[in-house]
C-alpha positions as CSV (number, residue, x, y, z in Angstrom):
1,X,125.1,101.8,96.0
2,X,123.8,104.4,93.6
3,X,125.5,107.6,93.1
4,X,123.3,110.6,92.8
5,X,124.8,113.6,91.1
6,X,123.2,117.1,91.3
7,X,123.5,119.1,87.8
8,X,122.1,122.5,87.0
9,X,119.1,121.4,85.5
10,X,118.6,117.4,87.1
11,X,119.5,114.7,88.9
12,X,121.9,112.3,88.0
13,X,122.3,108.8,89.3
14,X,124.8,106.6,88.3
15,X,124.9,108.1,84.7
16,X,121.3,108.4,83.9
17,X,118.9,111.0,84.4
18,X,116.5,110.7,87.6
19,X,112.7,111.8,87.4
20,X,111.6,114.7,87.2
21,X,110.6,117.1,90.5
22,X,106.8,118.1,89.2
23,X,105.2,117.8,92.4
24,X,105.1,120.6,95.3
25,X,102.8,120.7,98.1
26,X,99.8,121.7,96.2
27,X,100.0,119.1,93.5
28,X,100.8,116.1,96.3
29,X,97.8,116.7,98.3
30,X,95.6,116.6,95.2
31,X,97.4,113.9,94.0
32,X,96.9,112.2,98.1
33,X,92.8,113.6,97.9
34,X,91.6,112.7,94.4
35,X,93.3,108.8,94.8
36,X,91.5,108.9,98.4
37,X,88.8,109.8,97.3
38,X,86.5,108.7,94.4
39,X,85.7,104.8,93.8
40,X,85.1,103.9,97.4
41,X,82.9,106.0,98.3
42,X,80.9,106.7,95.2
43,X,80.2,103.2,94.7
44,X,80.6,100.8,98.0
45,X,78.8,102.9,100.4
46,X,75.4,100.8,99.1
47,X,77.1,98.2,99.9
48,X,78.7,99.3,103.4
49,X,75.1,100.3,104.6
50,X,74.4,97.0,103.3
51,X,76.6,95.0,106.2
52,X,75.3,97.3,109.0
53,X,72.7,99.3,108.2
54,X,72.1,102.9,109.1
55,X,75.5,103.4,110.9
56,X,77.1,103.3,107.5
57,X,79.4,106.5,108.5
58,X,80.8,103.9,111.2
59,X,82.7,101.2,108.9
60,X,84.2,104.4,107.2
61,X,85.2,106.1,110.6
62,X,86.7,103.0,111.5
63,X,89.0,102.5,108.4
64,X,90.2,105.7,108.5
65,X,91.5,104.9,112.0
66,X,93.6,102.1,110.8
67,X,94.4,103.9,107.5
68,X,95.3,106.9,109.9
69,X,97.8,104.5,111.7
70,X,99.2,103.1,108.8
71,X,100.0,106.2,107.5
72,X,102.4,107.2,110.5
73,X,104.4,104.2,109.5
74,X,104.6,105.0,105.6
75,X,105.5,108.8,106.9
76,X,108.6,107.4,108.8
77,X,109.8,105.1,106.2
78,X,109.7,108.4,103.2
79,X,110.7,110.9,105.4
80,X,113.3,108.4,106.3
81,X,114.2,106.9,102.7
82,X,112.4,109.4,99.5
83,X,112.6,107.3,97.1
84,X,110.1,105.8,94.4
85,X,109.0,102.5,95.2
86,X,107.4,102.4,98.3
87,X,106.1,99.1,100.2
88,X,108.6,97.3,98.1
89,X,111.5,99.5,98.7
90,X,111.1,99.2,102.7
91,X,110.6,95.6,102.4
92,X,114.0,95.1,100.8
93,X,115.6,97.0,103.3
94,X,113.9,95.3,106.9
95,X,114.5,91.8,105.9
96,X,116.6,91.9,102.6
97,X,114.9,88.5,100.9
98,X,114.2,89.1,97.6
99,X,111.4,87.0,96.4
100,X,109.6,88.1,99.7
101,X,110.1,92.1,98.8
102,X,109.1,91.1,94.8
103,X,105.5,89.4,96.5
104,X,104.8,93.5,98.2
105,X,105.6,94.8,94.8
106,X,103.5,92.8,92.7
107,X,101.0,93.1,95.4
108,X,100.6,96.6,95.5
109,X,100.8,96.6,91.7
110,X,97.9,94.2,91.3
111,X,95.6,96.5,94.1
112,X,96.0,98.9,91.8
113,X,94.9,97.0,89.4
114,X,91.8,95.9,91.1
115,X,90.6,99.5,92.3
116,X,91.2,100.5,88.8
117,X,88.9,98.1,87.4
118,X,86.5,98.9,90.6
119,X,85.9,102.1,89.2
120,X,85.8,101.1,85.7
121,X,83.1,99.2,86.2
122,X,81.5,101.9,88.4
123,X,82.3,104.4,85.9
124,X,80.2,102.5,83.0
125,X,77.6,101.5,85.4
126,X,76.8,105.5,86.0
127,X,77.0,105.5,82.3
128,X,74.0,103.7,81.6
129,X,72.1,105.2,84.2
130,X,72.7,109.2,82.8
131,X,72.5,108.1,79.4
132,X,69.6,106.1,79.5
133,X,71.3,103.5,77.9
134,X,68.7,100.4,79.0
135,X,70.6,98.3,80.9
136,X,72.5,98.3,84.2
137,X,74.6,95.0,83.8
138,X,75.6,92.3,81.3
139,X,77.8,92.8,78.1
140,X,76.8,96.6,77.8
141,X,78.7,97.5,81.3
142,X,81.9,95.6,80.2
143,X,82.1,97.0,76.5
144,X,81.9,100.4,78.3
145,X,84.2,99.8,81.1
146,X,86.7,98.2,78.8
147,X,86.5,101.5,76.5
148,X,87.1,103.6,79.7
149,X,89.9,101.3,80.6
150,X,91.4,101.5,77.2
151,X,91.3,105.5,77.4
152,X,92.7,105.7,80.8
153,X,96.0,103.3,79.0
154,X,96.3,106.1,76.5
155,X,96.1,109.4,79.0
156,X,98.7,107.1,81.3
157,X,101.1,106.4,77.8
158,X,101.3,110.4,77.2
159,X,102.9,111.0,80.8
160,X,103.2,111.7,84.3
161,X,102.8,115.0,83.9
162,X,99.8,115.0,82.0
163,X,98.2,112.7,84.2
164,X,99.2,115.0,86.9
165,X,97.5,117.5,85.7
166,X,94.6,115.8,84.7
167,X,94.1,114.3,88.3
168,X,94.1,118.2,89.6
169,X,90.9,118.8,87.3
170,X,89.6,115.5,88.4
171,X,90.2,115.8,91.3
172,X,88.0,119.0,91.7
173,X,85.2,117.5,90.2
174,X,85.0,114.6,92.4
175,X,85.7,116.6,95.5
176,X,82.7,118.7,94.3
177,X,80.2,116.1,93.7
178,X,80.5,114.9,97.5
179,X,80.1,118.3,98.8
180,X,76.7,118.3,96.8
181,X,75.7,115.1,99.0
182,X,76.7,116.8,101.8
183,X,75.1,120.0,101.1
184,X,71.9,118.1,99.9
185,X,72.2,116.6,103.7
186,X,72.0,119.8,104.9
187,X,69.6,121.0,103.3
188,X,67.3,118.1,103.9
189,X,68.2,118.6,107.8
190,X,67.0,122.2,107.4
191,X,64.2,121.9,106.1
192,X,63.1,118.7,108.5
193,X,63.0,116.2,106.0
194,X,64.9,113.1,105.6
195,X,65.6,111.0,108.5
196,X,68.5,111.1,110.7
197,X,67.2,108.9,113.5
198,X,68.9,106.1,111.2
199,X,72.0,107.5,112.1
200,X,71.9,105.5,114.8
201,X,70.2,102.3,113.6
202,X,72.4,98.9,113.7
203,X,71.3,95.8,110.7
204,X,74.4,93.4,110.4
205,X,71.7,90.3,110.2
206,X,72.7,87.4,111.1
207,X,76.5,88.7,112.1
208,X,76.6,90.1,115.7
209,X,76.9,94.0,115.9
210,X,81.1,94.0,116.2
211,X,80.9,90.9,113.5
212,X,78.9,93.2,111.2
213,X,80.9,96.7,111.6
214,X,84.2,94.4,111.0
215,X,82.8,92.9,107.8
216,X,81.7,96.3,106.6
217,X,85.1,97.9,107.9
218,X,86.8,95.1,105.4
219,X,84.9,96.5,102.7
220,X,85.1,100.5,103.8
221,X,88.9,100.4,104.1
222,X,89.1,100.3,99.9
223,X,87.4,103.6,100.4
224,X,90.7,104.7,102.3
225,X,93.4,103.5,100.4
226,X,95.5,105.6,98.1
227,X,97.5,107.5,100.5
228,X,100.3,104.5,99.7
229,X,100.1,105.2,96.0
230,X,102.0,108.6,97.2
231,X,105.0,107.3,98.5
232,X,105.9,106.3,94.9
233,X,106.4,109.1,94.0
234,X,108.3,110.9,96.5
235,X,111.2,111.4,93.4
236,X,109.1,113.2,91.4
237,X,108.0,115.4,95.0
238,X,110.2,118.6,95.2
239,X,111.8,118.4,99.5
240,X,109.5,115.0,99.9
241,X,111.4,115.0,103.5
242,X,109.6,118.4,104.6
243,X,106.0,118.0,102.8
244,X,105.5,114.9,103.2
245,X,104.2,114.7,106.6
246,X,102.0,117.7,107.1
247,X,100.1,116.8,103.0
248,X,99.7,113.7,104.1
249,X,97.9,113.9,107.3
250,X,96.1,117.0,105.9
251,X,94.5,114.9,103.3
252,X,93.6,112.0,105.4
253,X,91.8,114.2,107.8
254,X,90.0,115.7,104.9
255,X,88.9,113.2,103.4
256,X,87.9,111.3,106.6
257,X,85.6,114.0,107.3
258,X,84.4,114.2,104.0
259,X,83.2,110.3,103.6
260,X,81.5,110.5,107.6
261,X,79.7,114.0,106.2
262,X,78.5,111.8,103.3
263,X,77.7,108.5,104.5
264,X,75.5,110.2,107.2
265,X,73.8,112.6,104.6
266,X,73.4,109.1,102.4
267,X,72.0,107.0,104.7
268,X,69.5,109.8,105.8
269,X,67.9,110.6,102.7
270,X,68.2,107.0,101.6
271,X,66.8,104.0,104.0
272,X,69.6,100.9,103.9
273,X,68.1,98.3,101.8
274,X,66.9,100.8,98.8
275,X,71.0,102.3,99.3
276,X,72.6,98.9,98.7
277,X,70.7,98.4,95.6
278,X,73.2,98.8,92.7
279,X,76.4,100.5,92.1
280,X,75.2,104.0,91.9
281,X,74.4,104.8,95.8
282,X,74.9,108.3,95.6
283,X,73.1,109.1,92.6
284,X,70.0,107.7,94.5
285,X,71.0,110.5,97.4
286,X,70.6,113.4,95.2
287,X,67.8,112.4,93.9
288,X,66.0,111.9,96.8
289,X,67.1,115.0,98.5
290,X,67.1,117.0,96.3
291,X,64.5,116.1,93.0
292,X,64.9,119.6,91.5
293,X,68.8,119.3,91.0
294,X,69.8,118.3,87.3
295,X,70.5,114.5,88.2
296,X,72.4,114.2,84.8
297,X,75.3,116.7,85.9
298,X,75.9,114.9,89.0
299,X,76.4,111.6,87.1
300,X,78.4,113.1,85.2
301,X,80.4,114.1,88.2
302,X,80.4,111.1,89.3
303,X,81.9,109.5,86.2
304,X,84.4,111.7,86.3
305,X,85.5,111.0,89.8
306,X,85.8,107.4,89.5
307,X,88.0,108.0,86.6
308,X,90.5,110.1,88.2
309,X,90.4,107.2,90.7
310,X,91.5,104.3,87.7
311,X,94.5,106.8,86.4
312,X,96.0,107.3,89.6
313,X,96.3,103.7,90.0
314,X,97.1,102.4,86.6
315,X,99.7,105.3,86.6
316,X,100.9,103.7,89.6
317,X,100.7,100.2,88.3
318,X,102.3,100.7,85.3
319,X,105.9,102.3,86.9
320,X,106.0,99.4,88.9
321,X,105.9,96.7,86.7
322,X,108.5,99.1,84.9
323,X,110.8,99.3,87.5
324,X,110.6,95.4,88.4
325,X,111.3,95.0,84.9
326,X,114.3,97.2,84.8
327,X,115.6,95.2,88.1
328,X,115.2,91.9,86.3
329,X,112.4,90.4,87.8
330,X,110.0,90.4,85.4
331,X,110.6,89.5,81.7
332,X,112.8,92.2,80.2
333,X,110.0,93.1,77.6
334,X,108.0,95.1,80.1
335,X,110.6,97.0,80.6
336,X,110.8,98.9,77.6
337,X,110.0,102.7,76.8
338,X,108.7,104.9,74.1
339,X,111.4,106.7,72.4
340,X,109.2,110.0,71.8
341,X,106.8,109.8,75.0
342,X,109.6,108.0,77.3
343,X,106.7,106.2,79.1
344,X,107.0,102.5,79.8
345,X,104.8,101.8,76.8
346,X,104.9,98.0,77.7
347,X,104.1,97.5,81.2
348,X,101.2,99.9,80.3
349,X,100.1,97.5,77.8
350,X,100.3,94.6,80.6
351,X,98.7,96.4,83.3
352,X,95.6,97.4,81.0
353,X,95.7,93.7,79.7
354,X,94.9,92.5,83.1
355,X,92.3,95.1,83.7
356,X,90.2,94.2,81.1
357,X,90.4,90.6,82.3
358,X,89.3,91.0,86.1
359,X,86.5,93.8,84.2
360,X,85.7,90.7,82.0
361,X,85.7,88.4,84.4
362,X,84.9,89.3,87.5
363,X,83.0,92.0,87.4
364,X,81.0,92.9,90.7
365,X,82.2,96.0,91.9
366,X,82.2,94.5,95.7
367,X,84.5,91.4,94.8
368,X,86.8,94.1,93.1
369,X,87.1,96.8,95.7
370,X,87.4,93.7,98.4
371,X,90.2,92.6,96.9
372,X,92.1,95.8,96.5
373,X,91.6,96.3,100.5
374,X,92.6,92.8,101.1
375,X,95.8,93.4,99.2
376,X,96.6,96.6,100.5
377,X,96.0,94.8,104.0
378,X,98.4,92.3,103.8
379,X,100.6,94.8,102.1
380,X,100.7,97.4,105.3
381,X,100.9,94.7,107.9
382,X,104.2,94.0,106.3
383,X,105.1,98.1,106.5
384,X,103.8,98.2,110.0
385,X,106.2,95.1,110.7
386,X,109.2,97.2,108.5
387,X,109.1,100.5,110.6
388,X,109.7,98.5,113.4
389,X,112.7,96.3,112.1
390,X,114.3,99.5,110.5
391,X,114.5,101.2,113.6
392,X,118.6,99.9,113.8
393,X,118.7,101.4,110.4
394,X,120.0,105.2,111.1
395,X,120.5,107.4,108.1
396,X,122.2,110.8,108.6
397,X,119.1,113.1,107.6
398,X,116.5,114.3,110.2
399,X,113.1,112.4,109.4
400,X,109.7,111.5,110.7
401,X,109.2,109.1,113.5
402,X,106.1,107.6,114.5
403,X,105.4,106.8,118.1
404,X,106.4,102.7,118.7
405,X,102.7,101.5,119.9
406,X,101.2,102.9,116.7
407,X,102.7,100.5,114.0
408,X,101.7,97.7,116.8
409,X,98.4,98.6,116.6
410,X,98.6,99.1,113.0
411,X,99.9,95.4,112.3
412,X,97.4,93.9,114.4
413,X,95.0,95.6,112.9
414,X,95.3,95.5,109.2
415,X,96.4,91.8,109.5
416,X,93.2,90.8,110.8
417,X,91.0,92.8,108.7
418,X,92.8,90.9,106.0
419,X,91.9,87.0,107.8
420,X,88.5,85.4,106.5
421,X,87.7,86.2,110.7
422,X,87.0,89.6,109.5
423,X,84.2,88.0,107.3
424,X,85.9,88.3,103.8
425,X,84.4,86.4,101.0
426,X,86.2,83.6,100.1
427,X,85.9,85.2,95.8
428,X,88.4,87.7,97.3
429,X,91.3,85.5,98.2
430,X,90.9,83.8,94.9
431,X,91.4,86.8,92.9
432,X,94.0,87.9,94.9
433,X,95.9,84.3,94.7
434,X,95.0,84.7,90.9
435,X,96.8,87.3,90.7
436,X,99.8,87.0,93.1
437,X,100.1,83.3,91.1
438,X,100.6,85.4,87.5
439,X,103.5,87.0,89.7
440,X,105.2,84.5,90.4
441,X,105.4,82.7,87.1
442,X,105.9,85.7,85.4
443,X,109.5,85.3,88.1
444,X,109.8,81.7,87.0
445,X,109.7,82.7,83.1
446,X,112.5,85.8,84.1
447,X,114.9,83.3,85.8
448,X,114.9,81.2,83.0
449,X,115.4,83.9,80.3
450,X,118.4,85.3,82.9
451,X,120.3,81.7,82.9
452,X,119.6,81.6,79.2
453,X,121.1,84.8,78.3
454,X,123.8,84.8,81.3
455,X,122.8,87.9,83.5
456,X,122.4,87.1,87.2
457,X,119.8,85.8,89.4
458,X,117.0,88.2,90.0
459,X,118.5,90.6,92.9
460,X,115.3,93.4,93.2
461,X,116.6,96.7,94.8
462,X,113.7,98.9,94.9
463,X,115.8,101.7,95.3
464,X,116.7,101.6,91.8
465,X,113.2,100.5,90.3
466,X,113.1,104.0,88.4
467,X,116.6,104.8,87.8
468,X,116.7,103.6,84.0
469,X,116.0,107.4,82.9
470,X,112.1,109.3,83.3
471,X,109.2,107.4,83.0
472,X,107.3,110.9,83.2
């Protein structure tokens, strides 16, 4: 068991300095809002209106229920253990098998991945469109999203903090792009012009109503995700025990809210089929509603929101492939830092590597963003599941509890938005397999290299996945 020793200026554990405590209340919910918001709805809600027409708010409404429920599980497990790692680290804990607990890891690492490379791709595709750069896919949308990417690996390599404090600008801006939708809505509702009878208007096509809000939900729920990316990093949180809670439900709400505000004002100003045309919806918004307003300034906006969306996650993504690293499950070479920046230079390196091939590759904003939420899915059915199994697990500090029936629900729930019943394309389970696949060799290769060198078996213990000194 670790032993953690308080000091005047830091923590201790077993011999080696713990993160730093950046984050207070203030900081956490911008860090919660700006990786909630951003990607999702900036570029799928085309896409959303797409699956059901002009009850596009409703697939949105819906995933934040589920993400809502969700979210009382992951605020009884932190409240309950605050510590970096997350998914993984209550894995470990409810049913102690290892290879099982490195699966949630890599899975959450490789969602982050995904939406990362979701908004890259969004990010270059506004680009083109407020540069007038001639073309709105092929070749000249990856070169620019693989430049983006390759500058979100260099703000991530300078530091936690940094990036903390560039995600409270970013955040800003992308928080006040969507209130320009909604105020455009307003307007428009004012003045008697667009039309909100659509509102109301249901075109799944050939799907039946529920089949059509279910498939669109699948999609929407990427929109949600991001309050998990919190929980990792309840060590760098100052009292994560008392904030936790009230931040995260306060930013939930918010941004719940914000996206139904939006996705009505969208869909009225904006008739279904001319929405789901490319992945710039909400550019086509503000320029219906509201010709006059300088169209450039908004895409600039929105560039800037779905960039604070790719550092949050590739942040994310990085310290868990350093921390699986440091708890020899992945090849010790990821694990190393920068002497100067004490950042884990490496797994940065790895995690941007495998951006640029899904950006390559795969491309399609929809295929990426699906296959975040289907990760994330699977990934909080297994939490759900954990709050349950860790109820015999008492620790001596007051924490959190969800009521009993809401992980239930949650389980249920998530796992069946993450079955092809749900209507997921079958490109989404391939990445995903892809993906998880690269995982497990990567295991394979660090078992070898551990009975070729003499260290033991691969034993992952989350709870140490960031104790080999700061990664900020």
């Amino acid at each position: 068991m670790a032993e953690t020793v308080r000091t005047d200026d830091h923590e201790t554990v077993d011999g080696q300095p713990s993160l730093k405590r950046v984050m207070g209340p203030g900081l956490l919910l911008l860090f919660i809002v700006g990786d909630i918001l951003g990607t999702g709805i900036y570029a799928l809600t085309g896409q959303v209106a797409a699956q059901v027409g002009g009850v596009v708010w409703l697939p949105f409404l819906v995933a934040f229920l589920v993400a809502l429920v969700t979210a009382f599980s992951y605020l009884e497990l932190v409240t309950k253990y605050p510590q970096a790692a997350g998914a993984a680290l209550y894995t470990h804990k409810a049913f102690g098998i290892h290879f099982v607990t490195f699966l949630v890891a890599f899975a959450v690492m490789s969602s982050g991945i995904t939406s990362a490379s979701t908004a890259a791709r969004a990010f270059s595709a506004n680009a083109a469109s407020v540069f007038g750069l001639g073309f709105e896919d092929g070749i000249g949308i990856t070169l620019i999203a693989l430049g983006f990417m390759s500058l979100v690996g260099l703000v991530n390599h300078r530091g936690v903090g940094e990036s903390v404090k560039a995600n409270v600008v970013l955040t800003c801006v992308e928080l006040s792009g969507l209130l320009i939708v909604i105020g455009v809505g307003l307007w428009a509702l004012g003045v008697g012009e667009g039309d909100f009878s659509r509102v109301t208007e249901f075109d799944t096509g050939d799907r039946s109503v529920v089949g059509g809000v279910i498939a669109a939900t699948g999609l929407a729920f990427f929109a949600m995700v991001g309050f998990e990316d919190s929980v990792n990093m309840a060590e760098e949180c100052k009292e994560p025990r008392r904030i936790f809670p009230k931040v995260l439900l306060t930013g939930l709400l918010t941004t719940g809210l914000i996206y139904v505000l939006v996705s009505i004002s969208a869909i009225a100003l904006v008739p279904a089929g001319e929405l789901s045309q490319g992945d710039t919806p909400l550019l086509q918004v503000v320029q219906a509603g509201a010709p006059g307003f300088p169209i450039g300034i908004f895409g600039v906006i929105t560039m800037f929101a779905v960039a604070n969306s790719a550092l949050i996650n590739m942040l994310m993504a990085s310290r868990l492939v350093y921390g699986m690293s440091r708890q020899h499950v992945l090849p010790p070479l990821l694990g190393k830092v920068h002497v100067k920046r004490r950042t884990p230079t490496t797994a940065i390196l790895f995690t941007t590597a495998l951006a640029f091939g899904l950006i390559t590759f795969v491309g399609a904003v929809p295929a990426l963003g699906g296959t975040t939420a289907l990760l994330l899915l699977m990934v909080f059915t297994v939490v759900n599941i954990a709050v349950l199994v860790l109820r015999k697990d008492t620790v001596d500090a007051d924490h959190f509890r969800t009521p009993t029936v809401l992980p239930v629900v949650g389980a249920l729930a998530c796992a069946f938005l993450a079955t092809p019943w749900a209507g997921r394309p079958t490109e989404q389970y391939e990445i995903a397999g892809i993906l998880l696949a690269i995982g497990v060799v990567l295991w394979g290769v660090t078992v070898l290299i551990n009975r070729r060198t003499g260290a033991a078996v691969p034993q992952l213990d989350p709870e140490r996945f960031t104790k080999g000194g700061p990664v900020n």
